[in-house]
NUDO-734110 format. One line per 3 residues: number of its first residue (from 0); their letters; for each residue x, y, z of C-alpha. Coordinates in steps of 0.05 Angstrom, whole numbers, plus 5000, padded with zeros to 4 digits. Each point is the difference from the previous one (the first is absolute). Example, Ala and Ser with C-alpha at 12.3 -4.5 7.8 and 13.67 -1.06 7.14 Angstrom:
# residues 2
0) as) 5246:4910:5156 ~ 5027:5069:4987
//
This chain:
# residues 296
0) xxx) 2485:2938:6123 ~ 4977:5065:5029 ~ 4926:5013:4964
3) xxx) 4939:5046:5023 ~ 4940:4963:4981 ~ 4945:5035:4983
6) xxx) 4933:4992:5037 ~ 4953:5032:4968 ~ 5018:4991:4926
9) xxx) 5010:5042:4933 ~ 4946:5053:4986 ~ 4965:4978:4941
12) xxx) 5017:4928:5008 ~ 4944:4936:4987 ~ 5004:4935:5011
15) xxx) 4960:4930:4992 ~ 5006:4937:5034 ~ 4963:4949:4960
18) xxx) 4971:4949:5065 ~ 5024:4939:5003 ~ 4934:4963:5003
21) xxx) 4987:5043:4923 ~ 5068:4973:4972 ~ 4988:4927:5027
24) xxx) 4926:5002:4973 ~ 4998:5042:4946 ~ 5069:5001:4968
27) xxx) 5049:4944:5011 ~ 4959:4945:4969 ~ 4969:5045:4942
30) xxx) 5009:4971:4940 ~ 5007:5076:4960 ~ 5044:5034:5060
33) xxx) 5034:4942:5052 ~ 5058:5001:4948 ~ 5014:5082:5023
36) xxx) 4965:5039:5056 ~ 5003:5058:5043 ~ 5002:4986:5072
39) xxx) 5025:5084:5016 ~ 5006:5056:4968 ~ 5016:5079:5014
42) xxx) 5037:5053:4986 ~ 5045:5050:5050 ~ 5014:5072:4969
45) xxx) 5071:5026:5033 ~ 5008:4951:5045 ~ 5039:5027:5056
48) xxx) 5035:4943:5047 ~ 4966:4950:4964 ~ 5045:4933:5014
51) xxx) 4981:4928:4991 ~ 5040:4942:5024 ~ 4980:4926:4996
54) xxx) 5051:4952:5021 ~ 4964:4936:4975 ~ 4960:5031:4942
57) xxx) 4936:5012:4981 ~ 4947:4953:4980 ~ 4982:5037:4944
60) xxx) 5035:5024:4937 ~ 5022:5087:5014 ~ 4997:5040:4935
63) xxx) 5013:5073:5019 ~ 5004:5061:4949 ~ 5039:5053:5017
66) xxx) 4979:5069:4962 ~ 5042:5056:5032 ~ 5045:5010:5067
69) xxx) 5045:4946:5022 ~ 5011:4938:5032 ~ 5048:4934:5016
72) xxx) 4979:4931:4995 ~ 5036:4937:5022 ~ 4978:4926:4969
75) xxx) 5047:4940:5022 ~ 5070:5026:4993 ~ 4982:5056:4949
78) xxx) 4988:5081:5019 ~ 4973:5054:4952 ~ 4979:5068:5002
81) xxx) 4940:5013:4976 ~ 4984:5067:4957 ~ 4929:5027:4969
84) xxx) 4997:4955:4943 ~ 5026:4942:5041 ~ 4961:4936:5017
87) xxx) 5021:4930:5032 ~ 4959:4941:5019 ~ 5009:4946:5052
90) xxx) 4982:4920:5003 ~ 4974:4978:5059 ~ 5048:4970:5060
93) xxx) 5056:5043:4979 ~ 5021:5041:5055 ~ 5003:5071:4978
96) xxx) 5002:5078:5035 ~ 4986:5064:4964 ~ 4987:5078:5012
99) xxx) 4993:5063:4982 ~ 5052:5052:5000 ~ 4996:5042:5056
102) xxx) 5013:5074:4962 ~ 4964:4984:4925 ~ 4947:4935:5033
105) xxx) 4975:4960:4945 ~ 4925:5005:4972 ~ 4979:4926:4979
108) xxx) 4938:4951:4977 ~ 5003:4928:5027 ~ 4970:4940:4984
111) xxx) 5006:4933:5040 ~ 4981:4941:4956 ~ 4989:4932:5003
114) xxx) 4982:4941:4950 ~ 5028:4939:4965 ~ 5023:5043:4945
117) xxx) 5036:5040:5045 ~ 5060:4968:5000 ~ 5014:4992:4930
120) xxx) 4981:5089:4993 ~ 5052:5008:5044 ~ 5053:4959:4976
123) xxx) 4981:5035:4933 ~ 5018:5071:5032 ~ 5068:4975:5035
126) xxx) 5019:4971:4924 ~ 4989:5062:4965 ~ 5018:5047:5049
129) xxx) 5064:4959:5016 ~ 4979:5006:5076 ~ 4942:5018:5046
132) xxx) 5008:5080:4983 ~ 4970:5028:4940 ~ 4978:5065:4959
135) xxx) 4948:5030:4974 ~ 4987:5072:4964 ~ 4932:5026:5036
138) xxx) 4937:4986:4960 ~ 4941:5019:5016 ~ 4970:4936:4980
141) xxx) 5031:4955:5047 ~ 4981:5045:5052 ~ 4924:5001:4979
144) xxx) 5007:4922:4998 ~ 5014:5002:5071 ~ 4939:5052:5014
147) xxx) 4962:4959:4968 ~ 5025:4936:5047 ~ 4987:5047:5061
150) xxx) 4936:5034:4982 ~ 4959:4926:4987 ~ 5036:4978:5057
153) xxx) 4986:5044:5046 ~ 4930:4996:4971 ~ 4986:4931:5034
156) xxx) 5009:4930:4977 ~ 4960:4975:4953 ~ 5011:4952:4962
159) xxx) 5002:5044:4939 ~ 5046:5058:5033 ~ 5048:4945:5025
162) xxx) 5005:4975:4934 ~ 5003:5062:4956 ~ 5053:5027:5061
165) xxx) 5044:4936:4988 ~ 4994:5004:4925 ~ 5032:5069:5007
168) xxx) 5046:4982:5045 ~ 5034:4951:4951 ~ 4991:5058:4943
171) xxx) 5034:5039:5049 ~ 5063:4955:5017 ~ 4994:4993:4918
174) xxx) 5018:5074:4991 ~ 5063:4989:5051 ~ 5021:4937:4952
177) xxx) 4991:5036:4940 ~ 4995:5069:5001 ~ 5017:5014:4919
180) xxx) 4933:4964:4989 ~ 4959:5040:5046 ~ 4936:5032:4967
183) xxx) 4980:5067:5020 ~ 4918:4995:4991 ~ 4959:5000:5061
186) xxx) 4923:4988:5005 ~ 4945:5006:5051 ~ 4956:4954:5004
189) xxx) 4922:5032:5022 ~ 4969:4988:5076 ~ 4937:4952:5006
192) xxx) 4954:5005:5060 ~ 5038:4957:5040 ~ 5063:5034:4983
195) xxx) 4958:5069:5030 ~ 4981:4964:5056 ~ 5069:4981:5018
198) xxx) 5014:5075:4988 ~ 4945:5022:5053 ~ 5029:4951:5047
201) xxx) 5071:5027:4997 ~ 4975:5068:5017 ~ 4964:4975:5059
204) xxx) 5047:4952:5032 ~ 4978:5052:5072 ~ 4934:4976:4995
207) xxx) 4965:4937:5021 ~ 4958:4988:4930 ~ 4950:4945:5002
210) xxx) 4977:4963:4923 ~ 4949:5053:4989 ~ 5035:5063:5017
213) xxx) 5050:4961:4941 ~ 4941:4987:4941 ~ 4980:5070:5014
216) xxx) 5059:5025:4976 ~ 4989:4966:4929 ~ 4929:5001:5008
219) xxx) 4987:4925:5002 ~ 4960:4960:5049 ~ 5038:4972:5054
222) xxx) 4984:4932:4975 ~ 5019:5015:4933 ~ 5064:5033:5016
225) xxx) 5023:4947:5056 ~ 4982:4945:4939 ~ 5052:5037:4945
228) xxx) 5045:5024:5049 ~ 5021:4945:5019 ~ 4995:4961:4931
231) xxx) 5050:5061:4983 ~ 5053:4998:5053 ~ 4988:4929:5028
234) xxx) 4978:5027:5073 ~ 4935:5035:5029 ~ 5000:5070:5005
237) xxx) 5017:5000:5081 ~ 5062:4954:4995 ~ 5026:5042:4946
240) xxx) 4985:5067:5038 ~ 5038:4967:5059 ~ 5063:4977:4957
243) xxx) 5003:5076:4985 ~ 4996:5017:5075 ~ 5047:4949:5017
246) xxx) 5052:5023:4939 ~ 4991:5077:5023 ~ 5017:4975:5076
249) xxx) 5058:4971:4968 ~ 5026:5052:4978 ~ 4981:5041:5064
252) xxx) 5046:4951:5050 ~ 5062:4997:4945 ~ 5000:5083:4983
255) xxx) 4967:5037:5065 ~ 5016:4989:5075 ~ 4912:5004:5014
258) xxx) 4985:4950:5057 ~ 4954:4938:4973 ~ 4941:5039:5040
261) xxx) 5012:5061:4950 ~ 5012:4959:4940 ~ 4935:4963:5008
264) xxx) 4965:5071:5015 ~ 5022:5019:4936 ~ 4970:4943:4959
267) xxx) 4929:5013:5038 ~ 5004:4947:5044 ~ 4997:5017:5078
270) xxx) 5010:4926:5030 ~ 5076:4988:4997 ~ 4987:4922:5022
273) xxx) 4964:4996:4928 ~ 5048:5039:4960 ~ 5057:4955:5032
276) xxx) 4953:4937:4977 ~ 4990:5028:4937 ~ 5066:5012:4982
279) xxx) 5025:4933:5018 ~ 4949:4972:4977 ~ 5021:5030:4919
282) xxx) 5073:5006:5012 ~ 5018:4933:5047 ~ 5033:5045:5059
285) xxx) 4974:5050:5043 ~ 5018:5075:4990 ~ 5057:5003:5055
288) xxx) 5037:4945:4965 ~ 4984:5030:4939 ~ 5029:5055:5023
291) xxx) 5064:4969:5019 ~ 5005:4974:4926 ~ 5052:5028:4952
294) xx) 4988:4998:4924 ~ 5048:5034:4948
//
């Protein structure tokens, strides 16, 4: 098949890859999430040439959304178009292609999941959906489920953001399920000082911050801080600032075509031998393999 592949991505798009060392550590064996987890996540607005093809599968589960534009998807022996309204999910080690229509591209929110309840979700949505395609009216509620997935996620991980992600994440699948039972409240829960500090961070991911420049921000001692930041989030303050580096590079070497030099330049950090350690250090390969990786 004749296909332009797009290098630099869709304006507007996001993604997360959850590292692997994070899933292994912090997720599979959980008692509260290992039976349902995010391992990526993201969402592509008019997709132009986007095309996926996996011969032997995945090794996750694929749930993709689609909300407008158009698409085909092939699973096994079966083929469907896909239409705004449209979603269809995928097991793992089933091979599988699917893209966007090249005159009215698809815009679409992803999720790649994992989890001994997996399985048993997913044979759930082929039994009442008679298939792997599905539909959905849009709902502004399932899509602030998945903002709410991204936004702790992209936060860090915690402990207590991959947990409340994960919990959504299975409310979210829920409202796919069962959309006639769907609720339509929404709350906010309020920031705490770690929560600002986490905040600060984000909005410096250029700068090389050290612990005090951090309990500034909140107006703590560093000792203080370093003590319930990490009795918060399950890390000290400089291993979570670097997950945030590391997930921002990410998303550099999957979106933009900026050399690993430049990419590191842009986090604040002028040695590219320690930005290459760091990053395989948090996400198990270096940034050119990375690089070479394909998610959804």
């Amino acid at each position: 098949m004749n296909m332009q592949r797009k290098k630099e991505g869709f304006q507007g798009q996001k993604a997360i890859v959850i590292p692997k060392q994070i899933i292994s550590s912090q997720c599979a064996g959980n008692s509260i999430i290992g039976h349902l987890y995010v391992t990526d996540i993201g969402y592509y607005p008019k997709a132009k040439f986007h095309y996926r093809e996996r011969l032997h599968g995945s090794d996750q589960y694929i749930f993709i959304y689609c909300i407008e534009g158009k698409g085909v998807v092939s699973i096994k022996k079966d083929h469907y178009t896909i239409e705004g309204g449209d979603f269809f999910i995928v097991p793992p080690k089933v091979a599988h292609s699917y893209m966007a229509d090249a005159e009215n591209p698809w815009t679409i929110y992803w999720i790649h999941f994992k989890g001994t309840a997996a399985d048993a979700i997913t044979e759930m949505f082929l039994t009442r959906n008679n298939g792997y395609k599905g539909f959905k009216h849009y709902n502004d509620h399932s899509l602030q489920l998945f903002d709410e997935i991204y936004h702790h996620l992209e936060r860090g991980y915690s402990i207590d953001h991959l947990i409340y992600s994960n919990m959504c994440l299975l409310h979210f699948l829920g409202s796919f399920l069962f959309p006639k039972n769907e609720s339509h409240q929404w709350s906010v829960s309020q920031e705490d000082s770690h929560n600002i500090a986490i905040d600060f961070l984000n909005r410096n991911l250029d700068s090389m911050l050290t612990v005090e420049d951090m309990a500034r921000s909140v107006n703590l001692s560093p000792s203080h801080f370093s003590y319930v930041f990490k009795k918060k989030t399950g890390f000290t303050p400089i291993e979570y600032f670097n997950h945030l580096k590391v997930q921002k590079a990410c998303q550099y070497l999957l979106f933009t075509k900026l050399r690993i030099k430049e990419i590191a330049y842009e986090l604040g950090i002028e040695d590219q031998s320690y930005f290459s350690r760091l990053f395989t250090k948090v996400m198990g390969i270096s940034p050119n393999e990375y690089r070479e990786k394909r998610i959804d």
